[in-house]
KOLVO-898822 format. One line per field, with one value per residue (C-alpha): x, y, z. Coordinates in Angstrom, 1 decimal. Each point is the difference from the previous one (the first is absolute). Layout:
! residues N
X c(X;...)
Y c(Y;...)
Z c(Z;...)
! end
This chain:
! residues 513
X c(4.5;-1.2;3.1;2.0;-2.5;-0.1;3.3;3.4;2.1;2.3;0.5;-4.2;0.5;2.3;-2.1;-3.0;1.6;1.5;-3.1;-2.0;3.1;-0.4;-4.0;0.5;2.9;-2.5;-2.6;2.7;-0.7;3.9;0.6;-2.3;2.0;3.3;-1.1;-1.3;3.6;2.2;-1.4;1.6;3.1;3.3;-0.2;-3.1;0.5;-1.3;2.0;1.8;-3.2;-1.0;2.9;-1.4;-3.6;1.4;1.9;-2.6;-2.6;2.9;0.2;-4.1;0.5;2.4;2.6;3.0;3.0;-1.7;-1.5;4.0;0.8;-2.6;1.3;3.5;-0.8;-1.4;2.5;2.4;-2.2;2.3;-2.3;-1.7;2.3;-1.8;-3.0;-0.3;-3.3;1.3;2.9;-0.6;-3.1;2.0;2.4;-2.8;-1.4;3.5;0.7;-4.1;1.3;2.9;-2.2;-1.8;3.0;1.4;2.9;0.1;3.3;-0.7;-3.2;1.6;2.0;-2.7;-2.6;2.6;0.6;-3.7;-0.1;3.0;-1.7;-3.6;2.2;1.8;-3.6;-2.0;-2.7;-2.1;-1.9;3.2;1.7;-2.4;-0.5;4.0;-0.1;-2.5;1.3;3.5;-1.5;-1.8;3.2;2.1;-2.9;-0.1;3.6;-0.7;2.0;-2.4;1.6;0.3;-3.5;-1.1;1.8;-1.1;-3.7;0.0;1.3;-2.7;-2.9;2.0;0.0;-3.8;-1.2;0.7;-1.2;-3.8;-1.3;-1.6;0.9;3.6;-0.5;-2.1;2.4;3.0;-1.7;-1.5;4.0;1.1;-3.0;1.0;3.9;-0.4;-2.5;2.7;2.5;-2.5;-0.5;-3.7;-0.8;1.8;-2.0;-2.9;0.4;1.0;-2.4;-2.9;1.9;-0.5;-3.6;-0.5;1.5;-1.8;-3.4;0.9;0.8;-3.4;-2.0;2.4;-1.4;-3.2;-0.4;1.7;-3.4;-2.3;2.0;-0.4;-3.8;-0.6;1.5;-2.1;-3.2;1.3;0.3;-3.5;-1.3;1.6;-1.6;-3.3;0.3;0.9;-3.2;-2.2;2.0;-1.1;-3.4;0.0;1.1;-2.6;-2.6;0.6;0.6;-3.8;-1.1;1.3;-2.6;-2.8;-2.4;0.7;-0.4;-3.2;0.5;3.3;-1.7;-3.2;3.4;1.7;-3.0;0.0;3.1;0.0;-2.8;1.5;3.2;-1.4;-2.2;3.2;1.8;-2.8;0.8;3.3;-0.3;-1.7;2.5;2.9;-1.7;-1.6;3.8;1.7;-2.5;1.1;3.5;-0.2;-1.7;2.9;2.1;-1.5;0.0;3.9;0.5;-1.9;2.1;3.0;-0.7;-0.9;3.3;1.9;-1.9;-0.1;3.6;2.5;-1.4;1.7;3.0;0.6;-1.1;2.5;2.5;-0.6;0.2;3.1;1.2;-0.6;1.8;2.8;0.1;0.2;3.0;1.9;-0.1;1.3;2.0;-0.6;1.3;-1.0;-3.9;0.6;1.0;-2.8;-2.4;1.6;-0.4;-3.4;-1.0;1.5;-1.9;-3.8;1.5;0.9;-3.8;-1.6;2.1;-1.2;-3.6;0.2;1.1;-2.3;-2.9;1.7;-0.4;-3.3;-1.9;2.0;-1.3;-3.2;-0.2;1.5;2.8;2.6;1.1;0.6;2.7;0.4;3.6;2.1;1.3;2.8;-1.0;3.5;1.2;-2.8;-0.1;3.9;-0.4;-2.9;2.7;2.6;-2.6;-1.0;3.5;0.3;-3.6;1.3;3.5;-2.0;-2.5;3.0;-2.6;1.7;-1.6;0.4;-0.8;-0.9;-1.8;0.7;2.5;-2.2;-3.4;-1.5;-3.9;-1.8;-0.8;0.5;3.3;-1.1;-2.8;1.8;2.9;-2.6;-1.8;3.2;1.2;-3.5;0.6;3.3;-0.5;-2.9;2.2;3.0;-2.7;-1.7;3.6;1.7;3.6;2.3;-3.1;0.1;-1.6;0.1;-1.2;0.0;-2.1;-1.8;-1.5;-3.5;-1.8;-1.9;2.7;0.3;3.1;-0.6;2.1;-0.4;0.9;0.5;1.2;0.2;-1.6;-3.3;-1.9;-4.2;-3.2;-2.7;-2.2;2.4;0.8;-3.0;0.1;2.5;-1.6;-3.0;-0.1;-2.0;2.5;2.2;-0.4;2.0;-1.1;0.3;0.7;0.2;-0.5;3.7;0.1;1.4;0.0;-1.7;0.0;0.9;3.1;-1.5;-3.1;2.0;2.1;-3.0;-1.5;3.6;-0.1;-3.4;1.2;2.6;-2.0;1.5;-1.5;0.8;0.1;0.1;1.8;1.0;0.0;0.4;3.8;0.9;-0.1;-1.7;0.3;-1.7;0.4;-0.8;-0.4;0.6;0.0;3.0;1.2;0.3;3.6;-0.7;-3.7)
Y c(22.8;3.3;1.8;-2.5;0.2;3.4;1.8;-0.7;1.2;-2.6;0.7;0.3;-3.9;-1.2;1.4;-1.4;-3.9;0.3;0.5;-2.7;-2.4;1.0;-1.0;-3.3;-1.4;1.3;-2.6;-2.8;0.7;-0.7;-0.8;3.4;1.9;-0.9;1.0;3.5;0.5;-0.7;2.7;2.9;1.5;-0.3;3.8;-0.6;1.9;-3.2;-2.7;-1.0;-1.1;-1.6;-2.2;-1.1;-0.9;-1.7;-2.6;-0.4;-1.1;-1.9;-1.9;-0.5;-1.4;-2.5;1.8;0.3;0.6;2.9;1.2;-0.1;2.1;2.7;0.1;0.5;2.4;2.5;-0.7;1.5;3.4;2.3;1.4;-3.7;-0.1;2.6;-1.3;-2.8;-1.1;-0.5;-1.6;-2.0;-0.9;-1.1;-1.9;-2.4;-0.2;-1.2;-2.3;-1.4;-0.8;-1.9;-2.1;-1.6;-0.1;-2.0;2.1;0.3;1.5;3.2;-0.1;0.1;3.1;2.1;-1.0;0.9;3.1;0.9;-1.1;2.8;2.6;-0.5;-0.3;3.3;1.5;-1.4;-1.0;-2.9;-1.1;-0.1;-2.0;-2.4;-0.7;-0.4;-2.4;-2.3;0.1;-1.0;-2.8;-1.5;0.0;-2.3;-2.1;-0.7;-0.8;-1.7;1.6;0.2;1.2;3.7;-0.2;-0.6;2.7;2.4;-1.4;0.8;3.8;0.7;-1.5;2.0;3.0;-0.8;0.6;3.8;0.7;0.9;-2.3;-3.3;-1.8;0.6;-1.7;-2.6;-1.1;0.2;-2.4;-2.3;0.1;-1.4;-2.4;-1.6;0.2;-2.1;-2.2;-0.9;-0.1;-2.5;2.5;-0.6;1.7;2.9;0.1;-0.5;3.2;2.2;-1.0;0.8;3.5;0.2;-1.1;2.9;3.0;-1.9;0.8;3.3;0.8;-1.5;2.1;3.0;-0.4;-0.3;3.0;2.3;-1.6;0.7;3.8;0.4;-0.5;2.2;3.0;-0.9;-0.5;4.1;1.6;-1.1;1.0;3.0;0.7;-1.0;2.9;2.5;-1.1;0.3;3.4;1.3;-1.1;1.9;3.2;-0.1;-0.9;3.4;2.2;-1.3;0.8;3.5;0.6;1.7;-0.9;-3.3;-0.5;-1.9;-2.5;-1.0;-0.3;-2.7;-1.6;-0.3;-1.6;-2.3;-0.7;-0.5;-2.7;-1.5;-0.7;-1.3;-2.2;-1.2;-0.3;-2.1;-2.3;0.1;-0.9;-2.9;-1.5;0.3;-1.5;-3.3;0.2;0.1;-2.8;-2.4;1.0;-0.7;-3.3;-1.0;0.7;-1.5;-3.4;0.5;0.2;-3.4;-1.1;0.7;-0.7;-3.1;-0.5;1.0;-2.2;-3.2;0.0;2.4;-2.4;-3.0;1.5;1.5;-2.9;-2.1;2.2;0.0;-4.0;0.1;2.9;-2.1;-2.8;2.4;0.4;-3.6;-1.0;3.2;-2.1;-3.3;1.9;-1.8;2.2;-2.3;0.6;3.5;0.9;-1.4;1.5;3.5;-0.6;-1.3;3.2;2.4;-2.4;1.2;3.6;0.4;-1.7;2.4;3.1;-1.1;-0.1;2.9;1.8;-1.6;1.2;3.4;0.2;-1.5;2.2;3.2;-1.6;0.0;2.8;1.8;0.9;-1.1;1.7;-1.9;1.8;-2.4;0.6;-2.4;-2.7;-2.3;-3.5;-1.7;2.4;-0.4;-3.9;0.3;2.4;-2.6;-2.8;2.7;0.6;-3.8;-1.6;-0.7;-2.2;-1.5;-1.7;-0.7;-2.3;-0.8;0.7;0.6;3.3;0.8;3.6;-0.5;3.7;1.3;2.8;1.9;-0.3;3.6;0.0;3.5;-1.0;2.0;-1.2;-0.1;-2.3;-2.1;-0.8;-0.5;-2.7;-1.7;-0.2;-1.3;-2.7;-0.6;-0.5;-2.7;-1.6;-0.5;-0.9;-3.0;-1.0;-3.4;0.3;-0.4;1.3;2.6;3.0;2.0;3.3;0.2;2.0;-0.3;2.6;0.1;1.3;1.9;2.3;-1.2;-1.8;-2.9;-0.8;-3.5;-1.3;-4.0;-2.0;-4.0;1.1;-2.2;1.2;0.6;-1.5;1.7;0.7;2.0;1.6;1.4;0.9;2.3;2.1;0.1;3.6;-0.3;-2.6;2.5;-2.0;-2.7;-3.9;-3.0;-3.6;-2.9;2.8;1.3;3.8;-0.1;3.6;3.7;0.8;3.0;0.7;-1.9;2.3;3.1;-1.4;-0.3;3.2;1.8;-2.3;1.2;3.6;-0.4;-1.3;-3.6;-3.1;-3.3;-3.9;-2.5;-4.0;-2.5;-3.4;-2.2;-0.4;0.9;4.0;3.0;2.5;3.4;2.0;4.3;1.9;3.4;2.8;1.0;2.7;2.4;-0.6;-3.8;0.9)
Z c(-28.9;-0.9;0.7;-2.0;-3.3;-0.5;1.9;-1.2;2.7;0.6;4.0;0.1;-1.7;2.6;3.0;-2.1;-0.2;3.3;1.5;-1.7;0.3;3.5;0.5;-2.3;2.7;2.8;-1.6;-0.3;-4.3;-0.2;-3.5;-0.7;2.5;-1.3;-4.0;1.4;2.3;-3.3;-2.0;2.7;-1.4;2.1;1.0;1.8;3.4;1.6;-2.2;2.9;1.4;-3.0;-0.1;3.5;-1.0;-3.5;2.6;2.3;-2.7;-1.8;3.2;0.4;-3.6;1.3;-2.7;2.8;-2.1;-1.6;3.5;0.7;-3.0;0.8;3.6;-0.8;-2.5;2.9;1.9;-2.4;0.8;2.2;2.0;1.1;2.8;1.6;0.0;2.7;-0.7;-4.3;0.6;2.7;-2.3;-3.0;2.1;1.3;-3.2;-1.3;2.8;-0.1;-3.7;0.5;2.4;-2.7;-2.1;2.9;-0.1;3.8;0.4;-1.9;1.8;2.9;-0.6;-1.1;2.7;2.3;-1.3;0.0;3.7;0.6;-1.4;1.5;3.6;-0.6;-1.6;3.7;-2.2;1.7;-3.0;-2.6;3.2;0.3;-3.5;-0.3;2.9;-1.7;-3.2;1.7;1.9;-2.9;-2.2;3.1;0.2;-3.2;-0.1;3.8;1.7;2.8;2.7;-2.3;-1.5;4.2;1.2;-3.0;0.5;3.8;-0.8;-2.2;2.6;2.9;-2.9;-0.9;4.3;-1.3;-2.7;0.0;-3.2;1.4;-3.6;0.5;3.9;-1.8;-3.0;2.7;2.7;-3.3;-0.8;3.4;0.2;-3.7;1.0;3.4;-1.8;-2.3;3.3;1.5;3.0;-0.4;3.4;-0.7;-3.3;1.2;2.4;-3.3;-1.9;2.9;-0.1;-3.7;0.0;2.2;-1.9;-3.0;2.0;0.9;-3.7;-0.6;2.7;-1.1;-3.3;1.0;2.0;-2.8;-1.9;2.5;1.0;-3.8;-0.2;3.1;-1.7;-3.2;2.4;1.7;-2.9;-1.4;3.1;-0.3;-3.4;1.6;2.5;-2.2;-2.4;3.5;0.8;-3.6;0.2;3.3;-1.3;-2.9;2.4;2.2;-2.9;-0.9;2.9;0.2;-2.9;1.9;-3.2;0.2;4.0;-0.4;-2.7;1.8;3.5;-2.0;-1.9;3.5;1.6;-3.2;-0.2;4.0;-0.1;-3.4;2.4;3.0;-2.0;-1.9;3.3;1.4;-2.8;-0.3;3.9;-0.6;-2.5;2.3;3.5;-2.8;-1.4;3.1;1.6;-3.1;0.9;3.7;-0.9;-2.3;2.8;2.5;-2.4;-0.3;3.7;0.8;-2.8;1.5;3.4;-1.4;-1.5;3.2;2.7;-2.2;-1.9;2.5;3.4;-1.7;-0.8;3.7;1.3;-1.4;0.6;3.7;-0.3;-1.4;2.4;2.4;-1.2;-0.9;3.7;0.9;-2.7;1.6;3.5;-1.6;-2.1;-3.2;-2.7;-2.7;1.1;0.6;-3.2;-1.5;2.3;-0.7;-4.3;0.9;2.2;-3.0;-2.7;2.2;0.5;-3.7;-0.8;2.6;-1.5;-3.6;1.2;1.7;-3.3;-2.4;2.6;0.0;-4.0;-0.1;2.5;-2.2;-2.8;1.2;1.0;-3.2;1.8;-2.5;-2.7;-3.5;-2.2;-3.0;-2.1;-2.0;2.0;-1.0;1.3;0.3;1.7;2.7;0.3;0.3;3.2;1.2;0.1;2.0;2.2;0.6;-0.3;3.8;-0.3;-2.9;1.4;3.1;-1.8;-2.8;-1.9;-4.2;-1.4;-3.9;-1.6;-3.3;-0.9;-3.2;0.6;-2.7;1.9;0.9;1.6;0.7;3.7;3.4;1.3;3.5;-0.2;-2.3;3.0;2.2;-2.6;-0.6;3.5;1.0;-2.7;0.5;3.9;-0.5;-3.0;3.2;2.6;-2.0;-1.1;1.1;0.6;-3.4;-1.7;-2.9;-0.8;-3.5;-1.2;-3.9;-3.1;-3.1;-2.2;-1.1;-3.1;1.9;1.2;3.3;1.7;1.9;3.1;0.9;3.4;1.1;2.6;1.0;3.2;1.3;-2.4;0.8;-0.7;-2.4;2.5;1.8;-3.1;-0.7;3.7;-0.8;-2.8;1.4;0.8;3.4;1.4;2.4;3.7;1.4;-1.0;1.6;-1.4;2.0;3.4;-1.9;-0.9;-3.3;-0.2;-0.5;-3.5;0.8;-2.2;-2.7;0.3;-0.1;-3.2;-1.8;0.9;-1.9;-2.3;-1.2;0.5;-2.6;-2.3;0.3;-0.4;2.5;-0.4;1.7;-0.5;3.0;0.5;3.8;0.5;-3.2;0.0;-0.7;-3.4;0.9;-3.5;0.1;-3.0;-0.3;-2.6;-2.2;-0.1;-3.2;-0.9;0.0;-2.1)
! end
């Protein structure tokens, strides 16, 4: 801004808006972007390029036939053809265009010829992207049998390529395409896959956080050693003063009995800090020891009953039984694997082992990957689930504590479901600039009492009704706990046999006020 105030060289200018066009696209400002990349004169050294980022905002604006125009018009550069990377750039762009425009034919053509030159180029990421794009314009068009074969070159592509969201999108794109095929076993396996590389782009993430504050945590070290080091240096250039040798050896006694006295102290913080520490500990152990005698005994047990019985329906061979007993035994493997995690996350939390990152989250997004996820529950218990999230709700929460909340919720929402039931996920916005997410079902509802059960904080072991375990409390526990840690509030409404409504409020963020 300075340059363009007070120079008037027009090549300085063009730099000047191409740069800040440049940074506005970079922060998804489109409409900013495109005003600054219109004021560059056409003998620009770079206009070529500018013709490229005028279509690709163009398309982010959902403006196609002008993305079109501003591709075309780069292509007319002669030296384009020489750049792989440009023109196989602007021919995607062209045919991503015609997409939306529904103009499938010309599509066609240029996605082809953007998959020709990334083949002759050998360059895995522009492959991969022209594979997908490919796919998605035959499925659209369902012709499936293309849109499979391009789908299954770009996961074969994504095994080598090192970027675990490319292997994530390309297994979620196989999981969704045999959903829609009705080869739910086949995608079921992709979508384990997927969950997977979505973890390890989690804990990737995570340890580029932690690798980050380590070399934050050296370098202040660092700077404390070379304060110590200069204190050192004064220190023997005093003592080199023969004049002074006596003050400095009373100072050094001083200063000597000074420290030990402080280190005496000091001493006695960290042995009273570490006993309230090990005492905390100690109380989480029996906690959790607790947990594991009381709730995991009943789930092995019944799976050795029905092992057992598993073993006496293979002898009569009575297929119809041993079906059943097979969902049954993956029904207590799935709850023992759910408890097991929700320990896992309540000991960390406990512990103040997990780390809370809070960002903008967009809730309808994450509710729509909740019903992915659960889908296979769902059909099994026919039960009808209905997403009705605003598609403009943002909260400022930590995005991995809120899955865990919701699939917590989600999972007890299924379990206390009759069959044919319905579940439904839906919003309302507050005055007090908080989004609330409200969550029913027609599931057997609960009494008060056990209500208030539930939100009593010291409630965390197994009870019994009727000599019936009706459960830990556990993952309820641990929903609360991150609920409080991003600042949300919880409610909760049920009735006996008619349902429960469980509604969570959390902040907005700024863009919604």
């Amino acid at each position: 801004m300075k340059q363009l105030s007070s120079n008037t060289n027009k090549e300085i200018a063009d730099y000047c808006h191409f740069f800040r066009g440049i940074a506005f696209k970079e922060k998804d400002l489109y409409k900013e972007s495109k005003k600054e990349l219109l004021l560059i004169s056409n003998q620009f050294d770079f206009f070529t390029s500018v013709q490229i980022h005028l279509g690709t905002i163009s398309f982010q604006l959902s403006e196609f036939r002008t993305a079109i125009r501003y591709y075309e018009k780069a292509l007319q550069s002669p030296l384009i053809k020489n750049q792989y990377y440009s023109f196989a750039k602007t021919q995607e762009g062209i045919g991503s265009s015609y997409i939306f425009l529904k103009e499938y034919n010309k599509a066609e053509d240029c996605l082809m010829k953007n998959l020709q030159i990334n083949e002759k180029a050998k360059n895995k990421a522009g492959l991969y992207n022209a594979y997908n794009i490919l796919a998605n314009l035959y499925y659209v068009q369902g012709k499936n049998a293309k849109a499979i074969h391009y789908f299954e070159k770009a996961y074969l592509l994504s095994k080598d390529i090192n970027e675990n969201y490319i292997k994530n999108l390309a297994a979620f794109n196989m999981a969704v395409f045999e959903e829609n095929r009705s080869n739910f076993k086949q995608a079921l396996g992709y979508r384990k896959e997927a969950e997977q590389w979505n973890d390890s782009l989690n804990n990737q993430n995570k340890i580029w956080a932690v690798a980050d504050f380590e070399k934050k945590f050296a370098v202040a070290q660092k700077q404390k050693q070379i304060k110590v080091l200069e204190v050192e240096n004064e220190l023997k250039n005093n003592q080199r003063n023969w004049l002074f040798f006596s003050a400095m050896s009373l100072l050094a006694l001083l200063t000597a009995g000074i420290y030990l006295y402080a280190q005496k102290v000091k001493n006695a913080k960290i042995i009273l800090l570490q006993k309230n520490k090990l005492d905390e500990l100690n109380t989480t152990k029996d906690q959790l020891f607790s947990i594991v005698s009381h709730d995991l005994r009943s789930s092995v047990n019944a799976l050795k009953t029905s092992n057992t019985k598993l073993s006496a329906t293979l002898e009569s061979k009575n297929y119809e039984e041993l079906n059943q007993l097979i969902i049954q035994n993956s029904g207590i493997a799935n709850g023992a694997y759910s408890l097991l995690d929700n320990l896992l996350h309540w000991a960390m939390l406990q512990t103040k082992q997990l780390y809370f990152h809070k960002e903008s989250v967009h809730l309808y997004s994450i509710v729509q990957q909740m019903e992915y996820n659960y889908k296979p529950l769902l059909l099994d218990k026919s039960i009808e689930f209905e997403n009705l999230v605003s598609k403009n709700s943002f909260i400022f929460v930590d995005l991995d504590s809120l899955k865990i909340i919701l699939r917590n919720l989600l999972d007890n929402a299924i379990k206390f479901s009759n069959e044919n039931g319905k579940i439904s996920f839906t919003t309302a916005t507050t005055k007090n600039s908080f989004w609330d997410l409200v969550i029913k079902d027609t599931g057997i509802g609960m009494t008060q009492n056990t209500i208030n059960e539930l939100l009593n904080d010291s409630e965390l072991l197994s009870k019994k009704n009727n000599s019936e375990i009706i459960g830990t409390g556990l993952g309820f526990q641990l929903c609360k706990q991150m609920i409080q840690k991003n600042n949300g509030i919880l409610a909760i409404e049920s009735e006996i046999n008619k349902g429960t409504t469980i509604t969570l409020s959390f902040p907005k963020t700024a863009q919604n006020g």
